[in-house]
C-alpha positions as CSV (number, residue, x, y, z in Angstrom):
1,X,0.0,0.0,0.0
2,X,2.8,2.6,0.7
3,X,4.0,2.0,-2.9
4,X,0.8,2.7,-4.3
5,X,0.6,6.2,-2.4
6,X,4.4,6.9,-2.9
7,X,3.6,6.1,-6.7
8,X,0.4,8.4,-6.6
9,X,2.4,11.4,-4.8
10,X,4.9,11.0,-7.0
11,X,2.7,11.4,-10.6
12,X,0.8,14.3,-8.6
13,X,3.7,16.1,-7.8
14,X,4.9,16.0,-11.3
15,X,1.9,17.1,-12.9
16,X,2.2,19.8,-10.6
17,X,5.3,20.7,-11.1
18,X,4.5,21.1,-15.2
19,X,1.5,22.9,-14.4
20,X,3.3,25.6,-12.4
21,X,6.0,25.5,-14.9
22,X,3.4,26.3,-17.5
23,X,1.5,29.0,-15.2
24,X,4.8,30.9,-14.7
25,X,5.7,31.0,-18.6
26,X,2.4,32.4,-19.6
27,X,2.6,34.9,-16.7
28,X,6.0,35.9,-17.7
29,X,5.3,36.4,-21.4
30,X,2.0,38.6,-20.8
31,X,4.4,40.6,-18.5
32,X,7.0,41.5,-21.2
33,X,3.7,42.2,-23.0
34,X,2.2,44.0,-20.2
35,X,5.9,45.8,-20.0
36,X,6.3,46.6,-23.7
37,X,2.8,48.2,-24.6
38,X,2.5,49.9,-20.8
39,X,-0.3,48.0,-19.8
40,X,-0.4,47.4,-16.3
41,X,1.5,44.5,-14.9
42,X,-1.3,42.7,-13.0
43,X,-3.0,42.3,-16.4
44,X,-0.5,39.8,-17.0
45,X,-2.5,36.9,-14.9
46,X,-4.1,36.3,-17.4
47,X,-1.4,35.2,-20.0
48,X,-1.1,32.5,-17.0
49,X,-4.2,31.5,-16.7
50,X,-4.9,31.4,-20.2
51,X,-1.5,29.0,-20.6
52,X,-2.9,26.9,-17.6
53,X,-6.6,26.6,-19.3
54,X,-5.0,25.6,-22.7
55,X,-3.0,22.8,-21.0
56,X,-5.9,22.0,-18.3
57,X,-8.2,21.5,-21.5
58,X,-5.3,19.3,-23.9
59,X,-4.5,17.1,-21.1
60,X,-6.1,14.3,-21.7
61,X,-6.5,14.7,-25.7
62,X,-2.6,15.1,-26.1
63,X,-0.9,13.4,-23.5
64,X,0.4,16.8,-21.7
65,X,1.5,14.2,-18.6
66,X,2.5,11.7,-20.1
């Protein structure tokens, strides 16, 4: 049993991981957007959110974990 959840923690954490990877990139590129057009900066959210919806909605149809 300690496998199993040790293996389950493991696959969590990783997805994690790549979806905090993902939510940083998109948060970083609509900031240099945000930066370069002199919008302000806490518009750039939602360059992360929108990454983290686009990957939220292709997991499963493109193996985003795998």
């Amino acid at each position: 049993m300690p496998e199993f959840l040790n293996e389950l923690m493991k696959t969590g954490f990783n997805a994690l991981v790549k979806l905090m990877v993902g939510f940083s990139i998109g948060t970083g590129a609509g900031a240099a957007v945000c930066w370069y057009y002199g919008i302000p900066m806490g518009l750039s959210v939602i360059g992360g959110i929108l990454v983290l919806g686009i990957a939220l909605a292709l997991i499963s149809d493109l193996g985003f974990f795998s």
